[in-house]
C-alpha positions in Angstrom: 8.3 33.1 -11.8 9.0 33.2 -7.9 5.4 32.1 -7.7 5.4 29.4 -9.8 8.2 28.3 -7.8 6.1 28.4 -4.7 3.6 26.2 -6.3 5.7 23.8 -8.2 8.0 22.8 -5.0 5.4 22.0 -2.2 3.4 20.0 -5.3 6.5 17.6 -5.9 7.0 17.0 -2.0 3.8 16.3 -1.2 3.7 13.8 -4.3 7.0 12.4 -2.8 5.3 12.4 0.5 2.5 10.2 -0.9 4.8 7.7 -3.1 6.6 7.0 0.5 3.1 6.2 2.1 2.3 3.9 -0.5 6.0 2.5 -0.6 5.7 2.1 3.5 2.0 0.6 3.2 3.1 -1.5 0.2 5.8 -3.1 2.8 4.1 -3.5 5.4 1.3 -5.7 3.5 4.5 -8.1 1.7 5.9 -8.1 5.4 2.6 -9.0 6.7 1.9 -11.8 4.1 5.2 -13.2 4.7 4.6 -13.8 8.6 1.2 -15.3 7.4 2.3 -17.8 4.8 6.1 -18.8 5.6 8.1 -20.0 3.4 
């Protein structure tokens, strides 16, 4: 059990980890296009 624990914990942060990237990324392209076509 402990071990699966071990396994299951650092799985889900690094998969948080990588949804914040492509959050971060994702924001930085709308930002981007925003500056190059205004409004």
């Amino acid at each position: 059990m402990k071990l699966k624990t071990q396994f299951t914990v650092p799985n889900k942060d690094l998969r948080d980890l990588d949804y914040l990237r492509k959050m971060q990324t994702l924001e930085k392209t709308l930002k981007q296009s925003c500056i190059d076509n205004p409004s």
